[in-house]
C-alpha positions as CSV (number, residue, x, y, z in Angstrom):
1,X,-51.7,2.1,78.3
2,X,-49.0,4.8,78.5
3,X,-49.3,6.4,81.7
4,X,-48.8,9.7,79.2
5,X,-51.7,8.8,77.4
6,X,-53.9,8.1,80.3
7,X,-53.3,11.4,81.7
8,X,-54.4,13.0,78.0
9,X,-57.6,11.2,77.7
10,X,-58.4,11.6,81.3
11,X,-58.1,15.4,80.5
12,X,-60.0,15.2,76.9
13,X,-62.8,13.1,78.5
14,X,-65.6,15.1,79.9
15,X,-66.8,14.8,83.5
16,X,-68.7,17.8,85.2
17,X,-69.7,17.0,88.2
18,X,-72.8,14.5,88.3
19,X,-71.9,13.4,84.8
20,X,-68.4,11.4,85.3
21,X,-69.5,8.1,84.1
22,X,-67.0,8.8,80.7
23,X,-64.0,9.5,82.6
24,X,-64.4,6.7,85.1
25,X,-64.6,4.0,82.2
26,X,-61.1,5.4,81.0
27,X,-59.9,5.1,85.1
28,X,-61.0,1.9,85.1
29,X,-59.4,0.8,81.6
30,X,-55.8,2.0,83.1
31,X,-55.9,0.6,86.6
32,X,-57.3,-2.9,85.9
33,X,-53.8,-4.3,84.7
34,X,-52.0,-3.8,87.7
35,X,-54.9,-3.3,90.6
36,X,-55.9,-6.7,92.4
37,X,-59.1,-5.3,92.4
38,X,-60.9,-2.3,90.6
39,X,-64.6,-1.6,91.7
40,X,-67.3,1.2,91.3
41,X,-69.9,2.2,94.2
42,X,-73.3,3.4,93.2
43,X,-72.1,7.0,93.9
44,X,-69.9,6.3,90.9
45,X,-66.3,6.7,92.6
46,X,-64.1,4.0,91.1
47,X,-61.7,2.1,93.6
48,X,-58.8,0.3,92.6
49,X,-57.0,-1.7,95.5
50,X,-54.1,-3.9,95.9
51,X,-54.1,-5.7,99.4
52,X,-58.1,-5.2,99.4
53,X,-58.6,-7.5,102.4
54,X,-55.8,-6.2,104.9
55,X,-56.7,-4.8,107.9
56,X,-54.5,-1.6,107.8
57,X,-55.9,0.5,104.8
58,X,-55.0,3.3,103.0
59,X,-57.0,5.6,100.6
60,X,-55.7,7.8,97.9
61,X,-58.3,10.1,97.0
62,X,-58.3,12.5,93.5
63,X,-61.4,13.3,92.1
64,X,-62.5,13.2,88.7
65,X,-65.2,15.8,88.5
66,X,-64.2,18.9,87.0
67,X,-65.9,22.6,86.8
68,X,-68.5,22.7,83.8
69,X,-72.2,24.2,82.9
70,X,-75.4,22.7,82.8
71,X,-78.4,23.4,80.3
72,X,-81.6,25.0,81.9
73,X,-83.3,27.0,79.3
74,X,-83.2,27.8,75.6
75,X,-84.5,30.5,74.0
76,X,-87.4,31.4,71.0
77,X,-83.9,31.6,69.1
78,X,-82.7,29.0,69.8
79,X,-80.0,29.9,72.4
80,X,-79.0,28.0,75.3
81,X,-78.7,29.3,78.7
82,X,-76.8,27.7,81.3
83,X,-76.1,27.2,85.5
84,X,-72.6,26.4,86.8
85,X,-71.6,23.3,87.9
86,X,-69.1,24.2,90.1
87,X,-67.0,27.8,90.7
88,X,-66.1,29.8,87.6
89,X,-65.0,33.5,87.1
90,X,-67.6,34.0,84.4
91,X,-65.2,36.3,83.0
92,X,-63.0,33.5,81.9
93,X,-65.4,32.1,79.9
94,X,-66.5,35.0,77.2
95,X,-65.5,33.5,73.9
96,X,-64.9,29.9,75.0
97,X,-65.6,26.8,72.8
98,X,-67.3,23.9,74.3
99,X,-69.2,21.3,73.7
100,X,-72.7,20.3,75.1
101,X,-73.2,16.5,76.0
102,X,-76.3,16.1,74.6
103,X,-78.0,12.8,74.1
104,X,-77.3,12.2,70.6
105,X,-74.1,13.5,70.4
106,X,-71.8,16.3,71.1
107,X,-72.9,19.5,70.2
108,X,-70.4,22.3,69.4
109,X,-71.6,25.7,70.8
110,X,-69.8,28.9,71.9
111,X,-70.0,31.5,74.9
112,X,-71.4,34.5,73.2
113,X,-72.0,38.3,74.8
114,X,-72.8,41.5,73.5
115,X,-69.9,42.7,71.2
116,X,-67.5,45.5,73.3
117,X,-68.5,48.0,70.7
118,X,-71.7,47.7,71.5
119,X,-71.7,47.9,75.1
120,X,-72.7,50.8,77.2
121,X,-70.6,52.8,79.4
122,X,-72.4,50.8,82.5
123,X,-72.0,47.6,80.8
124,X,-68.2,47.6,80.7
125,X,-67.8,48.2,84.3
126,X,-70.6,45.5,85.4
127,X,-69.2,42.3,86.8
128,X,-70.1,39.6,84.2
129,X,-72.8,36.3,85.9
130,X,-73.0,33.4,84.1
131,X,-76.7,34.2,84.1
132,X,-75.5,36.9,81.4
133,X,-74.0,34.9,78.8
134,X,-75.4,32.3,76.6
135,X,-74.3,29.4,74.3
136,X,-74.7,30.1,70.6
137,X,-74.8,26.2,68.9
138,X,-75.8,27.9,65.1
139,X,-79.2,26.9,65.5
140,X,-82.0,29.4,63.9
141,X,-84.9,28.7,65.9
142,X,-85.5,27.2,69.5
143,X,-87.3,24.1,67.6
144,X,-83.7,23.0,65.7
145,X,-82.2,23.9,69.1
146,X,-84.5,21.6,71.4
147,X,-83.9,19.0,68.2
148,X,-80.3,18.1,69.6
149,X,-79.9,20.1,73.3
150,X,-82.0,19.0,76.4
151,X,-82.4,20.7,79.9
152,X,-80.5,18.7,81.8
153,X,-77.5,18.7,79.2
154,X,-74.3,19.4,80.5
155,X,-71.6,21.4,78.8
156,X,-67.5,21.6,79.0
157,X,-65.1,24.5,77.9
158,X,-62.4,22.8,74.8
159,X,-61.4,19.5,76.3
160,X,-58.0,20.2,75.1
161,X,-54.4,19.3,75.7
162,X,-51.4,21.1,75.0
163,X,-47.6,21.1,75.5
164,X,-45.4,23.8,76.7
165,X,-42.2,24.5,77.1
166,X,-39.7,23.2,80.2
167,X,-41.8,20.0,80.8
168,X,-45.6,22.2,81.6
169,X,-48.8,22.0,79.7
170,X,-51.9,23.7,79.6
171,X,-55.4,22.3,80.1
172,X,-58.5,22.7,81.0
173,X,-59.6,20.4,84.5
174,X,-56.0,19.7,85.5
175,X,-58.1,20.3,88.6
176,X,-58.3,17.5,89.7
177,X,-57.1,14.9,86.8
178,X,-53.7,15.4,88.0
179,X,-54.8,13.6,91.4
180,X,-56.7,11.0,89.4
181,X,-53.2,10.5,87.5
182,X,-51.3,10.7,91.1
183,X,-53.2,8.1,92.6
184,X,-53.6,5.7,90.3
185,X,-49.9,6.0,88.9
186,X,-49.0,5.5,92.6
187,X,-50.5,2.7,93.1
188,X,-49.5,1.2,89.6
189,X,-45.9,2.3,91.0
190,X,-45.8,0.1,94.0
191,X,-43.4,-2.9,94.6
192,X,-46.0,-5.3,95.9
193,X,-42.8,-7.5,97.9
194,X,-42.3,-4.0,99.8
195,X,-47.0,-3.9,100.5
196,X,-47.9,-5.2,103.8
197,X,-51.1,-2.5,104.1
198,X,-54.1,-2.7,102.1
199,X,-53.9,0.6,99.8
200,X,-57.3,2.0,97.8
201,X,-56.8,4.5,95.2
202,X,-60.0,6.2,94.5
203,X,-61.2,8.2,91.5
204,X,-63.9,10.1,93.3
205,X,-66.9,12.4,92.1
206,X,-69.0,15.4,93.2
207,X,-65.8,17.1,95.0
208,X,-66.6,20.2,93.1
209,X,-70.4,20.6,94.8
210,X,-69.5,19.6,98.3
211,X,-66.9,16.8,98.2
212,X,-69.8,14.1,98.0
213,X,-67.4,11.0,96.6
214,X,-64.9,11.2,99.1
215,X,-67.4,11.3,101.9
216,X,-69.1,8.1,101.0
217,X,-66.2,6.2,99.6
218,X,-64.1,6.9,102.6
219,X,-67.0,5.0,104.8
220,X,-67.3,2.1,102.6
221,X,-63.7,1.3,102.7
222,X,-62.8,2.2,106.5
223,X,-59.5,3.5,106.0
224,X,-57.1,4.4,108.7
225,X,-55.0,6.6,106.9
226,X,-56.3,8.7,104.1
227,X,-54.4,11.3,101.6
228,X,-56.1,13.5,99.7
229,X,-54.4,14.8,96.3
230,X,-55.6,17.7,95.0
231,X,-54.3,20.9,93.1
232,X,-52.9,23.7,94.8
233,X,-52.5,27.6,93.7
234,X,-48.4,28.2,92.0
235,X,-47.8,31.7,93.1
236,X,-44.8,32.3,90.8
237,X,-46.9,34.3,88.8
238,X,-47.5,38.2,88.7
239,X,-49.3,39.6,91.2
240,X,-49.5,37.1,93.9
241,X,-48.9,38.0,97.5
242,X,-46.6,35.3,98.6
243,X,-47.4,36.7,102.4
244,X,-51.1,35.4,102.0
245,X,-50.7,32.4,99.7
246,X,-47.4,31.0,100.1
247,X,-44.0,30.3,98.0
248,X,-45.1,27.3,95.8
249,X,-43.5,27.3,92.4
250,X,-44.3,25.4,89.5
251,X,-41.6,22.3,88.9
252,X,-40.7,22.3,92.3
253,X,-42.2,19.4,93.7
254,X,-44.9,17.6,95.4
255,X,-47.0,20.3,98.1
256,X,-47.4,18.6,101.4
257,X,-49.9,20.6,103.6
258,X,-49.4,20.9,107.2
259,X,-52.3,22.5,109.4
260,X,-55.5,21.3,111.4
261,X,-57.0,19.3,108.3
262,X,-53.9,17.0,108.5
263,X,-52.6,14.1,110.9
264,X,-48.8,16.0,112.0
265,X,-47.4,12.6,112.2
266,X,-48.4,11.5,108.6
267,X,-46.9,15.0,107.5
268,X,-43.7,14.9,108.7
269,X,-43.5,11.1,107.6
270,X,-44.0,12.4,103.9
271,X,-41.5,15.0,104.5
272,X,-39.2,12.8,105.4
273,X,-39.6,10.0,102.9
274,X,-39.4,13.2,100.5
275,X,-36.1,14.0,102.0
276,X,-35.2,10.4,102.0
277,X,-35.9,9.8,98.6
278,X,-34.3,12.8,97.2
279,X,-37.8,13.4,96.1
280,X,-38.4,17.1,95.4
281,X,-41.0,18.2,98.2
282,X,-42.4,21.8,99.2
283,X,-44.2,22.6,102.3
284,X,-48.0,24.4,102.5
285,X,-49.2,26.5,105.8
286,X,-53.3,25.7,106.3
287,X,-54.4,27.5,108.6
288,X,-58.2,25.8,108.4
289,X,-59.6,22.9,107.0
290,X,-59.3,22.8,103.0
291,X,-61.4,22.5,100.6
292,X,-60.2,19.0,99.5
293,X,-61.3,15.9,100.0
294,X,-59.0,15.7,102.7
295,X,-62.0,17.4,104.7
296,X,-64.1,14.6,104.6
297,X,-61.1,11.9,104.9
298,X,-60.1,13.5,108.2
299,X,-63.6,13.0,110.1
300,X,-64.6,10.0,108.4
301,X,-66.2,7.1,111.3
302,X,-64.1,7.5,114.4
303,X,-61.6,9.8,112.3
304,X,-58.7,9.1,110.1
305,X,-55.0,10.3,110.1
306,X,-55.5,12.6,106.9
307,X,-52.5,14.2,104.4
308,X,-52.7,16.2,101.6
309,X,-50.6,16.3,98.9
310,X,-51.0,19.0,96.0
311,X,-50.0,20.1,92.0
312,X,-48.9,23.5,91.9
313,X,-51.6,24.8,89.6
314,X,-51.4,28.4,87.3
315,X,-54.7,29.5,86.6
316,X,-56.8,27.6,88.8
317,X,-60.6,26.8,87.4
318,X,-60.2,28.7,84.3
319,X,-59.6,27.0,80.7
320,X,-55.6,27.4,80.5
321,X,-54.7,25.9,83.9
322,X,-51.2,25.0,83.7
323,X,-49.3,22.3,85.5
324,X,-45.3,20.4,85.7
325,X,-45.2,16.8,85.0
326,X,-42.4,17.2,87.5
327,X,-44.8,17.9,89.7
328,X,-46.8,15.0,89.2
329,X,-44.6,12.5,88.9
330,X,-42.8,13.7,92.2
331,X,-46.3,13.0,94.0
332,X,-46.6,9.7,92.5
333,X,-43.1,8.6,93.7
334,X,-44.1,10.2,96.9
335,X,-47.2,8.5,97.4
336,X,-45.7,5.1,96.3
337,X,-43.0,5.0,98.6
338,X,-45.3,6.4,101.5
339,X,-47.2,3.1,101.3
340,X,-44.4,0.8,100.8
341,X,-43.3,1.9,104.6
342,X,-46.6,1.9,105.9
343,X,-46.9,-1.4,108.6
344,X,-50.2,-2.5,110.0
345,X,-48.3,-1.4,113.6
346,X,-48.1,2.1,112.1
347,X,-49.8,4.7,114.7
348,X,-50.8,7.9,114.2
349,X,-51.8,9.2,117.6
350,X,-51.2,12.4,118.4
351,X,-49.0,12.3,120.9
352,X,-48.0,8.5,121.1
């Protein structure tokens, strides 16, 4: 498959968190051609590996899960209310498409609320929950509803992709399909005469509730290093405070983090096959541990030397995120390269 393609089904493919087994059937169609091995725990991460039985591993973690709703009551009217899966500004959602996953098929719905001309003076300044809104599907009593929508269904914004102009594009969970994409095009990207480490690229779930897949995956495979790619907020947009966030621009490269979460001597070591490479790189203060799977990689066992690498992200857990390809494809060539000079005497000690 085109990696171009992969990345657009990955994006069109549902997968709130819990509910990923759709997405990991298309990450596991893509990486079987060029993995030695391609596996799936019970937890549901998938792992594709090249050098499975070395004894110097590395892990590349993205995860699949992405920000959604979930079905929990519905109505004598037949409308469906809903719980979040995940951290959305409710406000982003008034007037949203989606779709409910329901059993025997999808189910088109939207995000209704009160018409603004109908709203009080109060109502306009209140600050929207999702417990607020509801999902109109068209039915006309809570029996047709109940007829095609469970409790228990879950339920996506517009699973849609869509170009833009100077190589970008819009869609919704870029967060964190572009680290699925990442991980898996690195691996795929790795001249296996140049491998001498074992290297696991992982397509894990539940990050978006508490960073479950990465936890458990990172204990079944043991690694010694592990990089984490995730999204990271572009603040070359209005009203950002560049003092408090940073200067990371969309199309400028891969975002290596350096900060407590990470191993220092894997960071520079990126920075420098960056630099190397001629492999556009930009450079992310953390001043505490992130809210990545790099969390969990770094205090896996005994510990692991942990990195993060990130996609300048626009828009960050709303529908329209917007992303580079230049971006991406600058982390993939990053990561690739990082584990072709990886040696199973590599040490990262601090201080050795």
């Amino acid at each position: 498959m085109d990696p171009k393609k992969f990345f657009v089904q990955l994006v069109e493919t549902p997968s709130p968190s819990g509910y990923e087994e759709k997405v990991q059937e298309v990450v596991r169609q893509y990486a079987s051609p060029f993995a030695d091995k391609v596996t799936t725990d019970v937890h549901g991460n998938v792992i594709a590996s090249r050098n499975s039985d070395s004894p110097f591993r590395v892990m590349l973690s993205g995860h699949c899960d992405q920000i959604g709703l979930l079905v929990n009551y519905i109505d004598g009217d037949g409308f469906v209310s809903t719980v979040q899966l995940g951290g959305w500004d409710p406000q982003t959602l008034v007037g949203q498409r989606v779709t409910i996953w329901g059993k025997k098929g999808p189910v088109s719905g939207v995000i209704g609320r009160k018409a603004i001309h109908l709203l009080n003076e109060d109502e306009r300044k209140k600050v929207l929950r999702v417990q607020d809104l509801w999902v109109d599907i068209g039915a006309a009593s809570k029996e047709e509803a109940q007829s095609v929508v469970e409790v228990g269904d879950c339920c996506t914004v517009d699973l849609v992709y869509r170009e833009m102009l100077a190589n970008r594009f819009t869609a919704v969970a870029t967060d964190d399909k572009t680290g699925v994409w990442v991980v898996m095009e690195a691996l795929r990207r790795i001249d296996p005469a140049k491998l001498s480490v074992g290297v696991f690229a992982v397509s894990t779930v539940q990050e978006e509730v508490g960073l479950r897949g990465a936890r458990t995956s990172a204990f079944g495979i043991d690694p010694a290093v592990g990089i984490a790619v995730d999204v990271t907020h572009a603040t070359d947009s209005p009203s950002i405070d560049k003092k408090l966030s940073g200067e990371i621009r969309l199309g400028a490269g891969a975002v290596i983090s350096v900060g407590p979460n990470m191993n220092r001597k894997l960071s520079c070591e990126l920075l420098a096959i960056g630099q190397k490479e001629q492999i556009a790189t930009q450079v992310l203060a953390e001043g505490r541990i992130t809210g990545t799977d790099a969390a969990m990689l770094q205090v896996n066992r005994a510990g692991v030397a942990a990195g993060l690498v990130s996609i300048p992200n626009r828009y960050m857990h709303t529908p329209v995120e917007v992303v580079s390809w230049d971006d991406m494809n600058a982390a993939a060539d990053l990561l690739a390269r990082y584990c072709e000079s990886v040696t199973p005497q590599s040490s990262y000690i601090p201080g050795l």
